[in-house]
Residue, then its C-alpha position, 0 to 999 in steps of 0.5 A: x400611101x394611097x389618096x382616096x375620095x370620100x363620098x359625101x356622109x349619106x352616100x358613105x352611110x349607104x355604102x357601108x350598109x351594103x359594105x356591112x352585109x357583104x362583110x356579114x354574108x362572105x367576111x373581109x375587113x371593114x374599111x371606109x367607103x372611097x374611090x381610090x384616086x392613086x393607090x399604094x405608093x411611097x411619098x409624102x404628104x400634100x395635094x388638092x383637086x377640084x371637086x367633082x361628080x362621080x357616077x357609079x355605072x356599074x356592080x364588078x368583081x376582080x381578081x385580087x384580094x384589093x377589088x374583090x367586089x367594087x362599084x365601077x365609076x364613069x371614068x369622065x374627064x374630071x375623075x381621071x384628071x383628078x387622078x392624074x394630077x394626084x399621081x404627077x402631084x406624088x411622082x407616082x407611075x401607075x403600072x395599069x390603067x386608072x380604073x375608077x371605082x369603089x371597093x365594097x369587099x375586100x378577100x380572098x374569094x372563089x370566083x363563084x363567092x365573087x358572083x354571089x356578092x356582086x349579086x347581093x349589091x344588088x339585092x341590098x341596094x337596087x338603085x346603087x347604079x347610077x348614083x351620082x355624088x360629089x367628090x370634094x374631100x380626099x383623104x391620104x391614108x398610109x396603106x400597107x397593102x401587106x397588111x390584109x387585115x387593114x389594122x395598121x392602115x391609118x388617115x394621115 
């Protein structure tokens, strides 16, 4: 499983149109706009936290296939805390430090396809740093992060 916030309907609708052209210009699977608050672990269902704002600081690119190109979020006292009541509430040990963020592509890119689709974020939506939205919705999805097509993850 993994439990995410979903930004309120307008932020997600202007996520996924820069989501949309990602996808156009470089590939990867679509998949719903959201911060991941704990990620790929095994447990049952249940949990609630408090609202919360959440502050995008930041257009970045990873390493692996999961956080190609993301937004990164200010990791404030809330949103960590959010997280960690998630992980205490799942029994679930991160393996890295909580790096908030919101995944716009998925895929297996050269670093230099990364770069170019770090750089449309910006091109597609130039004030997308420093957006600000309310989390108030998480979602627990069953996420078999095997799967890199995303077909059978699925809203539990």
């Amino acid at each position: 499983y993994s439990v995410w916030a979903l930004p309120p309907a307008p932020v997600r609708d202007r996520l996924r149109r820069i989501m949309e052209g990602l996808r156009a210009a470089h590939g990867g699977p679509a998949f719903e706009p959201h911060a991941t608050v704990v990620g790929d672990f095994r447990s049952r269902r249940s949990a609630a936290v408090q609202p919360y704002t959440a502050r995008v600081t930041g257009v970045a690119r990873g390493s692996f296939f999961y956080q190609c190109v993301y937004l990164l979020l200010e990791p404030t006292p809330e949103v960590v805390a959010a997280s960690d009541h998630c992980c205490g509430h799942f029994g679930y040990k991160r393996k890295t430090p909580y790096m908030p963020h919101v995944s716009l592509l998925y895929g297996d890119l050269t670093d230099e396809e990364k770069e170019e689709a770090r750089k449309k974020v910006e091109e597609l939506d130039k004030d997308i740093c420093g957006l600000e939205f309310e989390i108030s919705e998480l979602a627990l999805y069953r996420t078999d992060t095997t799967d890199k097509s995303l077909e059978s993850w699925e809203l539990v």
